[in-house]
C-alpha positions in Angstrom: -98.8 -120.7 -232.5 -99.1 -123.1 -235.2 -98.9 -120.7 -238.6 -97.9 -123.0 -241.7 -94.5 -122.4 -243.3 -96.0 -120.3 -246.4 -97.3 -117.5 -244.4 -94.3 -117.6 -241.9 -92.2 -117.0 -245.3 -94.1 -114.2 -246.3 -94.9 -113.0 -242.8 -90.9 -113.2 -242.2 -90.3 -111.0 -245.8 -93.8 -108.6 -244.6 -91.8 -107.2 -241.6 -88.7 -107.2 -243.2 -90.1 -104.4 -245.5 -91.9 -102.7 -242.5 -89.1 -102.0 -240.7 -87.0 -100.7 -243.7 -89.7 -98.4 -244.7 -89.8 -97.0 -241.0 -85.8 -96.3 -240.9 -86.3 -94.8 -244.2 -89.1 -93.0 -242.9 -87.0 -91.9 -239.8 -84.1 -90.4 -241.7 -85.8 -88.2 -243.7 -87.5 -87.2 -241.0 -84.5 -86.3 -238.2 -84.9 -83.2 -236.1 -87.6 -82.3 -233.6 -91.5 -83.1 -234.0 -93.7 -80.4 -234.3 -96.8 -79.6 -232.1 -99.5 -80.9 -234.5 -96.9 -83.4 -236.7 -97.7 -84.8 -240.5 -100.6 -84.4 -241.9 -102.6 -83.3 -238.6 -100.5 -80.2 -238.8 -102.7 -78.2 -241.3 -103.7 -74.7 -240.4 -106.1 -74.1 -243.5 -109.8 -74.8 -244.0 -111.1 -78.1 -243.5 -110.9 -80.5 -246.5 -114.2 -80.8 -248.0 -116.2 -83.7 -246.4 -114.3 -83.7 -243.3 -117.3 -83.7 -240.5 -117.6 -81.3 -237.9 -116.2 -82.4 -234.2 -118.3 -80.8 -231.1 -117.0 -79.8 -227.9 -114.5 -82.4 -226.1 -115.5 -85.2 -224.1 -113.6 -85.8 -220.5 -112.1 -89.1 -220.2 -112.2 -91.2 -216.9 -108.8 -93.1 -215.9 -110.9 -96.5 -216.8 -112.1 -94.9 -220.3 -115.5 -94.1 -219.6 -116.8 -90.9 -220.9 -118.3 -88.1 -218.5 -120.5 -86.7 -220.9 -124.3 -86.7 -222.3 -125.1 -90.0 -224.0 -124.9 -87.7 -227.3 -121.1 -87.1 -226.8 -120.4 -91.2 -226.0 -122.0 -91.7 -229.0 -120.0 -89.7 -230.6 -116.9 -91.2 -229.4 -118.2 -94.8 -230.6 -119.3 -93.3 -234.2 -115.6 -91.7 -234.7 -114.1 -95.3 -233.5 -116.4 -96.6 -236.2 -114.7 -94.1 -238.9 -111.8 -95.4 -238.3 -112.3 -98.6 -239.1 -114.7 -97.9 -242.3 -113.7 -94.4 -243.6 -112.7 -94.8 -247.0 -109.5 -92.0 -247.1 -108.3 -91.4 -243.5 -106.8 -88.1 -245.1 -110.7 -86.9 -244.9 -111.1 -88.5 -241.2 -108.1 -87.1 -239.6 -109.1 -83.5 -240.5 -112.3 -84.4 -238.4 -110.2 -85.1 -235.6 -108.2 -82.3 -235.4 -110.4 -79.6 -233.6 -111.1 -82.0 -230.7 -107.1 -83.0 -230.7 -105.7 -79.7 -230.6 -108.2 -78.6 -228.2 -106.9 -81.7 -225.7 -109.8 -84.3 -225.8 -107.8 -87.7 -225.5 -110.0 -90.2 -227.6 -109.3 -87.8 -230.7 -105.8 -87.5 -230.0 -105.5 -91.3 -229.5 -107.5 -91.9 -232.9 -105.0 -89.3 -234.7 -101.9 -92.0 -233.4 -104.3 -94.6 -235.4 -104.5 -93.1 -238.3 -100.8 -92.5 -238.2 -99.9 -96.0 -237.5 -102.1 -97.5 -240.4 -101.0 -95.0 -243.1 -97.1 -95.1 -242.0 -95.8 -98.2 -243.8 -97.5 -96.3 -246.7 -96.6 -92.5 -246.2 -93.1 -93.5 -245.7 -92.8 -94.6 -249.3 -95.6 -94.7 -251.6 -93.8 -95.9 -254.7 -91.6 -98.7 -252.8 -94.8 -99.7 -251.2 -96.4 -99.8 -254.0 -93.6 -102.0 -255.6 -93.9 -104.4 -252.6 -97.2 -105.0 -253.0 -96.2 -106.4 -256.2 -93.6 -108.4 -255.4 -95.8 -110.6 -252.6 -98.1 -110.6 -255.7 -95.6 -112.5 -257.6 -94.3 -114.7 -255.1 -97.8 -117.0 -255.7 -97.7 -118.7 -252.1 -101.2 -119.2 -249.8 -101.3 -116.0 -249.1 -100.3 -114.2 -251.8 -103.5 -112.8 -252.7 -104.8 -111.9 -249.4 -101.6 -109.7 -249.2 -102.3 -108.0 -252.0 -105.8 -107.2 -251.2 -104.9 -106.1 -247.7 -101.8 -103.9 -248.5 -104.3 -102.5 -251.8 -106.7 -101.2 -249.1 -103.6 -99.4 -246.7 -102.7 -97.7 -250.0 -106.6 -96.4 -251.1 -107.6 -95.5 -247.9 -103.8 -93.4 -247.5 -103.6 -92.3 -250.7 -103.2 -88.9 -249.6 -100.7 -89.2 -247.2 -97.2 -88.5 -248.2 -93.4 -88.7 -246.4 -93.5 -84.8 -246.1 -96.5 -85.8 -243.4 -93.4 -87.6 -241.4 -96.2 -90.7 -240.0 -93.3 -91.6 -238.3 -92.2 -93.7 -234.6 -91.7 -91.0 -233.0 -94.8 -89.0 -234.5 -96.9 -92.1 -233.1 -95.2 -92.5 -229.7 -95.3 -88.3 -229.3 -99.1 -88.4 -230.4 -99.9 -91.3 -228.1 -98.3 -90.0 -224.6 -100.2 -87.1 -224.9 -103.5 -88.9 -226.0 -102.5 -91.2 -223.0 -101.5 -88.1 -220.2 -105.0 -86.3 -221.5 -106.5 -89.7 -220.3 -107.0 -92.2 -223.1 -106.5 -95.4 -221.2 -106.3 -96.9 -224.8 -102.9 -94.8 -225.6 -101.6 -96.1 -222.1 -102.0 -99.4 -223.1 -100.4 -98.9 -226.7 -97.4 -97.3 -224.7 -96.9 -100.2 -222.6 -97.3 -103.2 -225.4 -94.3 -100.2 -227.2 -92.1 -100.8 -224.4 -92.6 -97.0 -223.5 -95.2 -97.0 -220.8 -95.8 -93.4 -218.7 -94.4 -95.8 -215.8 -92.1 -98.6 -215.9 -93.2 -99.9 -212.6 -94.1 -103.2 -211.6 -97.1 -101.7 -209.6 -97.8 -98.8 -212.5 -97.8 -102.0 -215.5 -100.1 -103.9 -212.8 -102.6 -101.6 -212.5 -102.9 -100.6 -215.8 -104.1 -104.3 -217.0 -106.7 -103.8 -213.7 -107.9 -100.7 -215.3 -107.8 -102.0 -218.8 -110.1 -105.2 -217.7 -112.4 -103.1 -215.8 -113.1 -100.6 -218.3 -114.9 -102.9 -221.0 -113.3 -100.4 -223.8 -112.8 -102.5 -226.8 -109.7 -100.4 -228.0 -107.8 -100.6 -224.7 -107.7 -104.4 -224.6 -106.8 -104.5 -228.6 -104.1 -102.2 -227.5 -102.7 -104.0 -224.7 -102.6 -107.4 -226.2 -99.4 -107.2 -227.2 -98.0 -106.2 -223.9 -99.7 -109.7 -221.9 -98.6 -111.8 -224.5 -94.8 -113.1 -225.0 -93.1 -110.0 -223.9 -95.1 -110.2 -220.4 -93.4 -113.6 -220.2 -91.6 -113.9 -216.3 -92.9 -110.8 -215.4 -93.8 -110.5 -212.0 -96.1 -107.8 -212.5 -98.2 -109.5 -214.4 -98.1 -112.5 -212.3 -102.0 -114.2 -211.5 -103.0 -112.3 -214.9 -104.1 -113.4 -218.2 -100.4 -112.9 -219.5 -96.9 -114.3 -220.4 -97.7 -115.8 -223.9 -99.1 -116.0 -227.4 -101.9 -117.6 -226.3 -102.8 -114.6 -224.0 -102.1 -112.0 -226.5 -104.5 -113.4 -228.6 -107.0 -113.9 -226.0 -106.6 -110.1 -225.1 -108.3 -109.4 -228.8 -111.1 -111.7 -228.9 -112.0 -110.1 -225.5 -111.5 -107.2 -227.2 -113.8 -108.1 -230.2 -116.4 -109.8 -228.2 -116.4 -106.1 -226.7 -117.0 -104.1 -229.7 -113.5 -103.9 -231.8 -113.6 -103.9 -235.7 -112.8 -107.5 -235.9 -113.9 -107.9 -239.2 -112.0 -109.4 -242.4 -111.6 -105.8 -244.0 -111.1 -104.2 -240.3 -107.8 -102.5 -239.1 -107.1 -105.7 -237.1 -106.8 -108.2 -239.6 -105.8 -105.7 -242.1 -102.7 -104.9 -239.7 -101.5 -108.9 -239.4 -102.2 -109.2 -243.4 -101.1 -106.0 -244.5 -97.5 -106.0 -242.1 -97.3 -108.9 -241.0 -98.5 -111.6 -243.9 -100.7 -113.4 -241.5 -103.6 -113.6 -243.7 -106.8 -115.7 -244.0 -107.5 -117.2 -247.5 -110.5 -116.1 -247.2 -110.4 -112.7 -246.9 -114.1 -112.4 -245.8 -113.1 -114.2 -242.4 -113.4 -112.3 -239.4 -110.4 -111.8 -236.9 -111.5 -114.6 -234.4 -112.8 -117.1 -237.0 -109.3 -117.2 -238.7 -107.7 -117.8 -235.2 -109.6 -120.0 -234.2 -109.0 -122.1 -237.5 -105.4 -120.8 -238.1 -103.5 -120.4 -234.7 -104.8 -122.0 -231.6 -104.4 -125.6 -231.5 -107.0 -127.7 -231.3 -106.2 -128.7 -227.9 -106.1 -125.0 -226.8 -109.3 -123.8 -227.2 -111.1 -124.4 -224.4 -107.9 -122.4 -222.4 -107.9 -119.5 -224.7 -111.9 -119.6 -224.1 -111.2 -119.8 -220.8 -108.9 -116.4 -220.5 -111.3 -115.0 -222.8 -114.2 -115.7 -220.0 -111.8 -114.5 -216.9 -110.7 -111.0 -218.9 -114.8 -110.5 -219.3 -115.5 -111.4 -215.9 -115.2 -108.2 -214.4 -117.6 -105.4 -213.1 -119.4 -103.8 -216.0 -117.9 -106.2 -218.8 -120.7 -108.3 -220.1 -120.9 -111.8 -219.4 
C-alpha cells in the first residue's frame, strides 16, 4: 500500500497514542467486568431523547433477521444511528433494553459504540491534548486529523474512564453479541485474534457465512482478519485473503453493500481519527480516497476483481 511518508509519520505517532491510552485505560480499570460494563451499566431512567427499542429480533447464523419487515427495518435504522447519531451517550441508552434482554445486533452495536468512544473515554484531557499536538505538527494531514479526532470527542463527550470502554469491555460485549448470533461480532472476534473457534475449518466457514450473508457490517468487520494477518493460512486458502490488498477489498464490498462509507462515517473516521490515514479532503468517501490514496495504479482492476468475486454469491447483488 502505497501511503506517502507524511501520513505514515503521523499514522506511526496516531497509534502510538492509541495504544498508551488503552494500557492507561486498562490499569485503571483491573478487576472483573461487570454484567452490563461502562456506560451500558445504568439502572435509572432513560436519558432524555434516548428512543424506545421494541421487542428483540432473532438472528440467523448468516445475519438475516427472522422477523416482520418492520423489525429489519429496525435493525438497518439503529445501524444508521450509529453512524449519524450526534452523542452516542444518547444512542447507547437506546440499545440497552434489546441488549440486556439478549437480541445480538444490539449487543454487537453496544461493542461499537464502545470501540469508537474508547480512545476518548480513556482520557478526555490527554486526548484532548493530542488532538492538539497533530494540530501543530502542520504535515498533509494535519487538519483532517484534527477534524476527525474533534468529531470522536463531540459525539463521546459524555463518556468518561469511570465507563471503563475498555479491551476487554469490547471483546466481553462482542462474544456475547457473537454467541446470541451476530455474525458481525464473530467476524470482529476473528480479525481480534480471539475467534469463538480457532479452527482451520471454524475460520473457513465463517468467511463462507460472512460472503453469503450480504450484511454490510460483517464484511467491514472481517476485513481485517483476510488481509495481512490471513497471510499463509491454509484456511483461508482459494479465498479473497492473505494481504492488504484483500483487506481492503473486504470494505468496499462491504460499502458497495450498504456500510457508512462516507467521509464523516465511522470508517474513515476510525483510519483518520487512530490511525492518521486521512484524505485531504475530508468530504471524500472511504473508497474514493483508496482508490486515489492506496491501491496502485496497476491494482485496480485486481482489487475490482475481489471486489466482484466476494459479491458473487447467492443473495449479494451483482
Amino acid at each position: 500500500m502505497s501511503w506517502n511518508k507524511p501520513l505514515l509519520i503521523v499514522a506511526a505517532l496516531a497509534l502510538l497514542v492509541g495504544v498508551a491510552l488503552y494500557q492507561r485505560a486498562g490499569e485503571r480499570s483491573a478487576g472483573p467486568v461487570p454484567a452490563m460494563a461502562g456506560a451500558a451499566d445504568l439502572g435509572g431512567a432513560p436519558v432524555a431523547g434516548a428512543p424506545v427499542i421494541a421487542t428483540p429480533t432473532p438472528v440467523t447464523d448468516d445475519g438475516d433477521t427472522r422477523a416482520s419487515p418492520g423489525a429489519a427495518d429496525r435493525r438497518r435504522h439503529l445501524r444508521r444511528e450509529f453512524a449519524r447519531a450526534p452523542d452516542l451517550y444518547v444512542y447507547l441508552q437506546s440499545l440497552i433494553p434489546a441488549a440486556r434482554a439478549g437480541e445480538a445486533d444490539a449487543i454487537w452495536l453496544v461493542s461499537r459504540v464502545y470501540e469508537y468512544c474508547a480512545p476518548y473515554a480513556g482520557d478526555p484531557a490527554a486526548y484532548a491534548g493530542d488532538t492538539r499536538l497533530f494540530g501543530e505538527m502542520k504535515l498533509r494531514a494535519s487538519a483532517a486529523m484534527v477534524a476527525a479526532r474533534e468529531r470522536v470527542s463531540r459525539r463521546c463527550a459524555r463518556f468518561a474512564p469511570e465507563d471503563r470502554l475498555d479491551y476487554q469491555t469490547i471483546l466481553l460485549r462482542r462474544t456475547q453479541a457473537a454467541e446470541a448470533g451476530s455474525l458481525a461480532a464473530e467476524a470482529a472476534l476473528l480479525a481480534m485474534g480471539e475467534p469463538l473457534d480457532d479452527s482451520k475449518a471454524y475460520r473457513r466457514d465463517l468467511a463462507d457465512r460472512v460472503q453469503r450473508s450480504a450484511d454490510p457490517e460483517a464484511y467491514t468487520a472481517l476485513a481485517p482478519a483476510m488481509g495481512v494477518m490471513a497471510a499463509g493460512d491454509d484456511a483461508h486458502a482459494g479465498q479473497v485473503a492473505g494481504s492488504q490488498l484483500t483487506e481492503l477489498a473486504w470494505q468496499l464490498a462491504g460499502c458497495e453493500l450498504g456500510q457508512d462509507c462516507s467521509g464523516e462515517g465511522p470508517l474513515m473516521t476510525n483510519y483518520c481519527a487512530n490511525g492518521g490515514i486521512c484524505s485531504q479532503d475530508e468530504e471524500q468517501d472511504f473508497q474514493t480516497f483508496v482508490y486515489d490514496a492506496a491501491i496502485p495504479r496497476q491494482g485496480a482492476d485486481v482489487v475490482d476483481d475481489m471486489i466482484d468475486s466476494l459479491l458473487r454469491s447467492e443473495g449479494v447483488p451483482k
